[in-house]
N, C-alpha and C positions, 0 to 999 in steps of 0.2 A: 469510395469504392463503388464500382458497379454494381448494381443488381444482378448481373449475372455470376459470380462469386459466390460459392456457398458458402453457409454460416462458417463449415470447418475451416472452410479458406480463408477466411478473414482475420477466423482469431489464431489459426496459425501464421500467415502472416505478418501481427501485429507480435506471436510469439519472438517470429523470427527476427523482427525488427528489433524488439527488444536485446535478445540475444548480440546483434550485432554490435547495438549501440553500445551495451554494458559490458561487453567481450574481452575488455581488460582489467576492468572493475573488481574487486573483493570484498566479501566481508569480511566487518570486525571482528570475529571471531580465530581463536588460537587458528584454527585452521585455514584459514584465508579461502573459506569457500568460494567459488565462484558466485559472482552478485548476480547474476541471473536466476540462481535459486530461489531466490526471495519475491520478483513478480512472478514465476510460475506458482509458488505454491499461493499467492495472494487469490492468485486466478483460480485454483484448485479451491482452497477453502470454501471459494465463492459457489463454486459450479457443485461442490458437495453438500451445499445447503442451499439448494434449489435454483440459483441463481441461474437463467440460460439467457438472459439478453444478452447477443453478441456486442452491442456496444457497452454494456459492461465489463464484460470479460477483458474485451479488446485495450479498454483503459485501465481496469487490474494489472494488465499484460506490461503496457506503458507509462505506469504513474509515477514512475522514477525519472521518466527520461527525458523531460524540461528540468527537471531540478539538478539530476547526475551527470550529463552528459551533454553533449555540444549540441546536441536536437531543438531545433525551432517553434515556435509552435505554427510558424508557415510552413513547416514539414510534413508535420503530422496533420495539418488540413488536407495537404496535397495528394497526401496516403490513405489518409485516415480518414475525413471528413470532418465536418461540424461538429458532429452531434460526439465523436469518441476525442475531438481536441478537445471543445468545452468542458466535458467530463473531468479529463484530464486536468484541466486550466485549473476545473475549481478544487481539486484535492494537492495542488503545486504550490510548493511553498515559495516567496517571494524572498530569492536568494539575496536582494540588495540588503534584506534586515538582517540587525545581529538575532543570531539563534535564541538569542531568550523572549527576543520579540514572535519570532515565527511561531515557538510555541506557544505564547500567551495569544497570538493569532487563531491556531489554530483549537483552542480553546473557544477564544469567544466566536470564532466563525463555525460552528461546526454545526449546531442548532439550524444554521440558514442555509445550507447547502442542500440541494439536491438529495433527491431519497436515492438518485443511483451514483452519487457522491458518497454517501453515507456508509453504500456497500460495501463499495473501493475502502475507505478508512476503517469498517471495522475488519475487514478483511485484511489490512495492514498492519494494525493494530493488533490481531489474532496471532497475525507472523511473527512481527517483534516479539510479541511476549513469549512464546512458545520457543524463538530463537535465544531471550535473553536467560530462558530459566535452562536449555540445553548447552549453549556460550558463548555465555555472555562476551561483549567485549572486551579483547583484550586490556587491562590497566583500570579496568572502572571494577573502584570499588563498592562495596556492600553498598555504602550509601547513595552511589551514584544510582546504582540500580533497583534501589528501591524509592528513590525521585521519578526515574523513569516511567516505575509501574503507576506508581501514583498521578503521572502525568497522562499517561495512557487511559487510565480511568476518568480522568475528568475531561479526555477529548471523547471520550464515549459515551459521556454521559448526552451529551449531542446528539448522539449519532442512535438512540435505540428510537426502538418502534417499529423498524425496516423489517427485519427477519429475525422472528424469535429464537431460531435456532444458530445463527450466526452469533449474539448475546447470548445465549445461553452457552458458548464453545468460548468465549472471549472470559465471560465468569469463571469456567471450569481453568480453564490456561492462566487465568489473571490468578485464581488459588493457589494452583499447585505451583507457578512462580514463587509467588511470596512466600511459599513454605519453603523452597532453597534459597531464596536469597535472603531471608532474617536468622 
């Protein structure tokens, strides 16, 4: 991105991009929300507890979109840059693994990532859980979603020390979860 783009332009942009990408996309939920809901509020959560680096945001905005969708990450340098693909790169889960792998990945990877990695996941993390305790995936049961939370917890236990008040909103959401799903 040039320099001459203002900050708004950029992360709307990366908004937009998003949008495009995931345009077909749904969430697991009875409702089949549209999945574009889930990077903006990532991005929201972030921006409401202090967060303004636009290359954070900009990867908030995009951190689904190597893993969901047909997006490159020779794409998103060509758009994006460096410094919001890298971001990107390091919270992207490596679709060739089976799923128990990725999450036991991102488990032990979480500690080593970037503090503006870190953001992006508990900002993620924040969504999920506040999507699972409002609805949950359709077909998962009790126990599924309470693997989930607990899984959730232990990729965040990596991920504190960045923003006291993002942790403290992850605590508050990770409770009152587990009080509807037990």
């Amino acid at each position: 991105m040039t320099g001459e783009r203002s900050v708004a332009a950029t992360i709307l942009g990366a908004a937009l991009f998003a949008a495009e990408k995931h345009s077909t996309q749904r969430r697991k939920d009875a409702a089949a929300s549209p999945y574009i809901t889930h990077p903006v509020a990532v991005a929201e959560v972030l921006a409401r507890h202090g967060v303004s680096d636009p290359v954070v945001l900009q990867a908030a905005l995009l951190h689904d979109t190597l893993e969901d969708t047909d997006t490159t990450a020779d794409e998103l340098q060509q758009i994006f840059g460096p410094s919001v693909t890298g971001l990107v790169l390091e919270v992207t889960d490596d679709k060739t693994l089976d799923k128990a792998e990725r999450k036991r990945l991102q488990i032990v990877n979480a500690p080593g990532i970037s503090d503006a990695a870190k953001l992006v996941k508990l900002g993620d993390k924040i969504c999920n859980v506040v999507d699972m305790a409002a609805s949950s995936p359709v077909g998962w049961p009790i126990s599924r979603r309470v693997e989930y939370l607990d899984w959730t917890e232990q990729v965040m236990r990596g991920c504190r020390g960045v923003n006291a008040g993002l942790e403290e909103e992850y605590d508050r959401v990770l409770a009152e979860a587990r009080s509807l799903v037990r």
